[in-house]
OpenMM code with the backbone's topology and positions (N, CA, C; nanometers):
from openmm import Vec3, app, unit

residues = "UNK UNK UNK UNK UNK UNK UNK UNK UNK UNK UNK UNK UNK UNK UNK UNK UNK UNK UNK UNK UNK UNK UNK UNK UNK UNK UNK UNK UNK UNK UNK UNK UNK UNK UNK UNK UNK UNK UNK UNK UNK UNK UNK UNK UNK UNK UNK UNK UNK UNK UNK UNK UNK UNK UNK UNK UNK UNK UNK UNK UNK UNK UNK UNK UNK UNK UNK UNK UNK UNK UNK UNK UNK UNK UNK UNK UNK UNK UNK UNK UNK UNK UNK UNK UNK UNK".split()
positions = [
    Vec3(10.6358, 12.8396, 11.8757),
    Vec3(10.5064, 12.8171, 11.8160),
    Vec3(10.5229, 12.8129, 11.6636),
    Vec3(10.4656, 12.7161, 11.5690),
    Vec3(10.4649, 12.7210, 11.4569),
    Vec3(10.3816, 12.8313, 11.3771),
    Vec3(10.4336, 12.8417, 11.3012),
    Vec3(10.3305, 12.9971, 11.2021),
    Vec3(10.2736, 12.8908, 11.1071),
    Vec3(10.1823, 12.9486, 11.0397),
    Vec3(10.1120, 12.8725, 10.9014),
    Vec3(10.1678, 12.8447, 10.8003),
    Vec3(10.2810, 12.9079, 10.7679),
    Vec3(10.3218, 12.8494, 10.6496),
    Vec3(10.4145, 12.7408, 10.6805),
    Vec3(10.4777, 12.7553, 10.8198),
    Vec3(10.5285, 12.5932, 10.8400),
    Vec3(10.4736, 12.4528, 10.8377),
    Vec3(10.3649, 12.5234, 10.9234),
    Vec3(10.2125, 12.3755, 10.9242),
    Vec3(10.1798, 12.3586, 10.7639),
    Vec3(10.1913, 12.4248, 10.6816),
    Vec3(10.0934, 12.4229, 10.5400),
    Vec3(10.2561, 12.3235, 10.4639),
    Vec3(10.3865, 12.3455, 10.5132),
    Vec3(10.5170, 12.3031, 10.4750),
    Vec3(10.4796, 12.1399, 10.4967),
    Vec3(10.4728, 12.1357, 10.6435),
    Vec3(10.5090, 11.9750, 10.6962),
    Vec3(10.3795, 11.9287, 10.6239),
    Vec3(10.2541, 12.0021, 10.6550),
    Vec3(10.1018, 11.9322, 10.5958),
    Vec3(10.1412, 11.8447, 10.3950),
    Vec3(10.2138, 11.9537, 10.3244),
    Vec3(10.1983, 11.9277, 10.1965),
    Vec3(10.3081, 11.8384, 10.1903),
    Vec3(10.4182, 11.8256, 10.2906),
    Vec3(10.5166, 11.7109, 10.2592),
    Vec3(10.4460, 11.5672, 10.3205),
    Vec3(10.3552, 11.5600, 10.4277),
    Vec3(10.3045, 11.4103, 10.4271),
    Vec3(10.2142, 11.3925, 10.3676),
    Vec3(10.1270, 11.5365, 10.2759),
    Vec3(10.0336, 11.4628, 10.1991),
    Vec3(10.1208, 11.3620, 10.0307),
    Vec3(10.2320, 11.4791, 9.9965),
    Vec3(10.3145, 11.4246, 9.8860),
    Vec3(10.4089, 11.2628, 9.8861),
    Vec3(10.4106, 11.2716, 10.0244),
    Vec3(10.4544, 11.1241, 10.0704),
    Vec3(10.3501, 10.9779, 10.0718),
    Vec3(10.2255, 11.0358, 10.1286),
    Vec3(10.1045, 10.9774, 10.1414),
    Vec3(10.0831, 10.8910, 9.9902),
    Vec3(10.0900, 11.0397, 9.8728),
    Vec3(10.0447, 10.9683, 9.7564),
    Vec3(10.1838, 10.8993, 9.6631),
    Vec3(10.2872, 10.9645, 9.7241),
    Vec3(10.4430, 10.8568, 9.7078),
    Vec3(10.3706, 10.7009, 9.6896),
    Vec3(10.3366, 10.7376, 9.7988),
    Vec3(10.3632, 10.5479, 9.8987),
    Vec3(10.2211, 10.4986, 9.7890),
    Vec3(10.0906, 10.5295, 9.7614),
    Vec3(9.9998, 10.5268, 9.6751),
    Vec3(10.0543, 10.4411, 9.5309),
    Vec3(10.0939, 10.5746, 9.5339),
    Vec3(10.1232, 10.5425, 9.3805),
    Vec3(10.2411, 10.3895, 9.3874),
    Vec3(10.3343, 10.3470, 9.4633),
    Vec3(10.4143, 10.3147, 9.4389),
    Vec3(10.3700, 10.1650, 9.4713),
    Vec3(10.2737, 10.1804, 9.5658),
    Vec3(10.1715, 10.0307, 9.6105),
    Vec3(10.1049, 9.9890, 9.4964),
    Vec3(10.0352, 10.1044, 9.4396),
    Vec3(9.9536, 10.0357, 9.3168),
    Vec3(10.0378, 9.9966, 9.1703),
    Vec3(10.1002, 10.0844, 9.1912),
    Vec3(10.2466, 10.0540, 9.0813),
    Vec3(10.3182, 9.8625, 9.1070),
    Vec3(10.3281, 9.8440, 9.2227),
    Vec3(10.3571, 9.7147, 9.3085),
    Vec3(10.2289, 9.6050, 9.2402),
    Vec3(10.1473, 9.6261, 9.2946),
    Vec3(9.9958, 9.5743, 9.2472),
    Vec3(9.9900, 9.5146, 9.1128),
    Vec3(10.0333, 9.6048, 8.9868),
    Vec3(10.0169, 9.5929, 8.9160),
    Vec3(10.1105, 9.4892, 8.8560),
    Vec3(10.2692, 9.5118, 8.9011),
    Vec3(10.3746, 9.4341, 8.8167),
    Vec3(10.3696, 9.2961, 8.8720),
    Vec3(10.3101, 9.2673, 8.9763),
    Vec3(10.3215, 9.1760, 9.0896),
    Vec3(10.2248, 9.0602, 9.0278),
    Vec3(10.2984, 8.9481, 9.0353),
    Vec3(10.2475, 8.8258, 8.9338),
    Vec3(10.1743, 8.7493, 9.0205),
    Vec3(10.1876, 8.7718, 9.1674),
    Vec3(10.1282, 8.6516, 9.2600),
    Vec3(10.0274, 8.7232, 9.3523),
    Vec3(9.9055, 8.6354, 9.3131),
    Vec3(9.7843, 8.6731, 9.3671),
    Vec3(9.7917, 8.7447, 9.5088),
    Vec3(9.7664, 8.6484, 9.6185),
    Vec3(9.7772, 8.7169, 9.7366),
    Vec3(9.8614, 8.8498, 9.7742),
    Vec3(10.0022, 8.8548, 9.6747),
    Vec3(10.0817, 9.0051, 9.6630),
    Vec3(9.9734, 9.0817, 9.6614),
    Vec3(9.8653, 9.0958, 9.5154),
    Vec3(9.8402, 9.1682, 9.4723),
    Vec3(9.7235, 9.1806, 9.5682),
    Vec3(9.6480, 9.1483, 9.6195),
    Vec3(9.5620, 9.1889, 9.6963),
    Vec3(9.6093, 9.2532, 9.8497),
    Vec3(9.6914, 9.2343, 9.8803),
    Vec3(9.7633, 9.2961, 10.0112),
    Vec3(9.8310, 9.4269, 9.9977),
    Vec3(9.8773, 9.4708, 9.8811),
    Vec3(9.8955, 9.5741, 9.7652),
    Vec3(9.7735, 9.6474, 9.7565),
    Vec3(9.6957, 9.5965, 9.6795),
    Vec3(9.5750, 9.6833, 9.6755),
    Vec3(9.4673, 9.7156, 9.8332),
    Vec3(9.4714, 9.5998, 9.8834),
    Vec3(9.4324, 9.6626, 10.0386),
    Vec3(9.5305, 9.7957, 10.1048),
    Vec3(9.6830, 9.7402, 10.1205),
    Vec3(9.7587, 9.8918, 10.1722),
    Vec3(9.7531, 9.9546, 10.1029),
    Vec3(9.7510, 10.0114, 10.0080),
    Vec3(9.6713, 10.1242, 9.8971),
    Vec3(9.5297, 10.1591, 9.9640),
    Vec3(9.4288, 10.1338, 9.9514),
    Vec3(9.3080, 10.1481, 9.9671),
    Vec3(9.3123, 10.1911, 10.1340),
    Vec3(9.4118, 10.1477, 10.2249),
    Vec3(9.3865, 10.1943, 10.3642),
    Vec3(9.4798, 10.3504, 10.3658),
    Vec3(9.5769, 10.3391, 10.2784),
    Vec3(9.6822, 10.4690, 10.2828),
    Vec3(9.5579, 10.5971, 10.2167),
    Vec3(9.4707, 10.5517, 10.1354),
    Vec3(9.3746, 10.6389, 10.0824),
    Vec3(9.2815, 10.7183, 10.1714),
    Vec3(9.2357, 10.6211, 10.2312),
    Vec3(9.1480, 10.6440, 10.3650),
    Vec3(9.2489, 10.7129, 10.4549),
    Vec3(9.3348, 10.7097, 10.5004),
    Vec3(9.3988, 10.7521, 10.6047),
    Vec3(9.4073, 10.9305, 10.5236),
    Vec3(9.4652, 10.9552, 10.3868),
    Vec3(9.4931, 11.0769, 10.3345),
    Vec3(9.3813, 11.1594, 10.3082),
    Vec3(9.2516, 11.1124, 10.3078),
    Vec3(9.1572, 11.1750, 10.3250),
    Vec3(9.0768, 11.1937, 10.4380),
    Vec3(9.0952, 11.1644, 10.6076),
    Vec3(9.0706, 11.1543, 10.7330),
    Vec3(9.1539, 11.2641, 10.6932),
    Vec3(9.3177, 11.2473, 10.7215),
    Vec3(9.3993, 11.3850, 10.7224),
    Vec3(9.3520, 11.5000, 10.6469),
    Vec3(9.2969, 11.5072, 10.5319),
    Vec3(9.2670, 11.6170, 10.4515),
    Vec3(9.1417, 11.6995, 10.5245),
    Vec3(9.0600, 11.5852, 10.5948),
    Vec3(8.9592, 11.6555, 10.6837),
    Vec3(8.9568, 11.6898, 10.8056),
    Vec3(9.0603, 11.6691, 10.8345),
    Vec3(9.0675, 11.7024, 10.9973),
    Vec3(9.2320, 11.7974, 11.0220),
    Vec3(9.2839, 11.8539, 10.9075),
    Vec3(9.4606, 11.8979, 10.9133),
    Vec3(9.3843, 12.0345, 10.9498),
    Vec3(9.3068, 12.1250, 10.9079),
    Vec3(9.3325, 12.2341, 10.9342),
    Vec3(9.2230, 12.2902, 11.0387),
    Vec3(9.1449, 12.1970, 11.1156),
    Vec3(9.0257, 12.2735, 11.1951),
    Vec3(9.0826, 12.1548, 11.2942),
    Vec3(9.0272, 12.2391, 11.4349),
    Vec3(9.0251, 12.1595, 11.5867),
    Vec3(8.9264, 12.0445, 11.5868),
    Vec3(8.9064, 11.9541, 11.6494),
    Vec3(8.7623, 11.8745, 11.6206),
    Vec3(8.7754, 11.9476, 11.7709),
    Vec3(8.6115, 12.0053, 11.8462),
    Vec3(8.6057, 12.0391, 11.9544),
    Vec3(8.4832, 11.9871, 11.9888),
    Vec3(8.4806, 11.9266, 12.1220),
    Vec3(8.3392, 11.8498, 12.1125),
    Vec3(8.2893, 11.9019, 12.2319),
    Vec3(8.1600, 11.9622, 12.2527),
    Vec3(8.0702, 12.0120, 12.3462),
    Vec3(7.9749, 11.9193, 12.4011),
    Vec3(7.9538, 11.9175, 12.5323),
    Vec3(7.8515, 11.8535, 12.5677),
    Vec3(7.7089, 12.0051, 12.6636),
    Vec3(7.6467, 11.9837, 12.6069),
    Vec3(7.5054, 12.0169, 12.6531),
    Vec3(7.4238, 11.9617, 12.7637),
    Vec3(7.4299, 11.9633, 12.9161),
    Vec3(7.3611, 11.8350, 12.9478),
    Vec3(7.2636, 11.9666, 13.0060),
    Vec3(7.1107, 11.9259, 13.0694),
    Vec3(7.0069, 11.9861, 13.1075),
    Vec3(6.8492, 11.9992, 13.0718),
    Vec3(6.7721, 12.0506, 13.0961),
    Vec3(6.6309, 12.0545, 13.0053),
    Vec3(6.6670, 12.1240, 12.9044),
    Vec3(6.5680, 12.1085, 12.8088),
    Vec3(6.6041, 12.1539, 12.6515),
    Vec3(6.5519, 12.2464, 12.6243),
    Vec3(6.6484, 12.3875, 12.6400),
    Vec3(6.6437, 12.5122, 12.6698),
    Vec3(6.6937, 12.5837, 12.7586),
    Vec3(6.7397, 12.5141, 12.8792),
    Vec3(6.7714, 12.5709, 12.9922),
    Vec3(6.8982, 12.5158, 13.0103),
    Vec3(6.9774, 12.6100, 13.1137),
    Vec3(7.1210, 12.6006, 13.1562),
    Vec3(7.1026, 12.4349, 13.2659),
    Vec3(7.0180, 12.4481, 13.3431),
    Vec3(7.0268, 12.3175, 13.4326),
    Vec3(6.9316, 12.2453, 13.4758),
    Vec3(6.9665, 12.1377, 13.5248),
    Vec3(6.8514, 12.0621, 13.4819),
    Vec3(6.8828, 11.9180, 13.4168),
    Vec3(6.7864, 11.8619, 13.4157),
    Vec3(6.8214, 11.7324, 13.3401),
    Vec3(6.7869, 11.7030, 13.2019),
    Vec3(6.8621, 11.6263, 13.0838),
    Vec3(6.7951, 11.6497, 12.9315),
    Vec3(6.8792, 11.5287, 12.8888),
    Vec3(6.8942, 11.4865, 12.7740),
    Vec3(6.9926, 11.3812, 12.7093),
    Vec3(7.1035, 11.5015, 12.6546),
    Vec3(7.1874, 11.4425, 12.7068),
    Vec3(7.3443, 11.4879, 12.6970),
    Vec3(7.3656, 11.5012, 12.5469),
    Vec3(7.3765, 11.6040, 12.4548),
    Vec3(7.3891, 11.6303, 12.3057),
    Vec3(7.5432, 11.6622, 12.2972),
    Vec3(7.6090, 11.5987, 12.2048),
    Vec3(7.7271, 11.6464, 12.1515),
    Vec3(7.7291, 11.6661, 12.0356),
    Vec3(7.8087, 11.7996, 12.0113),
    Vec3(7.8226, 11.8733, 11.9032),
    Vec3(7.9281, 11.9088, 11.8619),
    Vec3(7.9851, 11.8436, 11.7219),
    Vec3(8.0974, 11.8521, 11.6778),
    Vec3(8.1441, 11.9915, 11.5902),
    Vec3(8.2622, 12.0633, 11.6210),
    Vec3(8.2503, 12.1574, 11.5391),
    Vec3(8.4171, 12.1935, 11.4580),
] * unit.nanometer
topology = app.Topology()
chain = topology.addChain("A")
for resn in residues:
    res = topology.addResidue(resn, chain)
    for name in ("N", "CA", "C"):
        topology.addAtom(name, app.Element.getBySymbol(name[0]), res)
C-alpha cells in the first residue's frame, strides 16, 4: 500500500512534468515561424492545461457518487433518482 508521502512524490513529479511539457510547447509556439505550427502548439498547451487542472482537482479526494432513489424523504418508494457527488 502506498503511504502519503509517496502519492504527494509521484503527484508533484507529474504535476512538474505537466508544466515541463507547458512551458516547452509554448516556448515551441513562440520560436515557431509557421502558422499552423503555432496554433497546434498553442492548442497542445491549452489541452495539457486543462488536463493539469482536472488532476489538481480530483488527485487528492475519491469522486464517490451516491444514488438516492425513493419518495423524497423516505427510504422506499419511488422519487427521481438524485446523484450526489462528494
Amino acid at each position: 500500500m502506498e503511504t502519503g508521502s509517496q502519492r504527494q512524490k509521484r503527484r508533484d513529479g507529474a504535476l512538474s512534468t505537466l508544466n515541463m511539457a507547458i512551458d516547452a510547447l509554448n516556448l515551441a509556439k513562440e520560436v515557431s515561424s509557421i502558422t499552423p505550427a503555432k496554433a497546434a502548439f498553442g492548442s497542445v498547451s491549452i489541452l495539457l492545461a486543462m488536463i493539469k487542472v482536472r488532476f489538481l482537482l480530483f488527485c487528492d479526494t475519491t469522486l464517490q457518487i451516491h444514488k438516492q432513489p425513493g419518495f423524497d424523504g423516505q427510504r422506499n418508494g419511488l422519487r427521481r433518482t438524485r446523484v450526489i457527488l462528494r
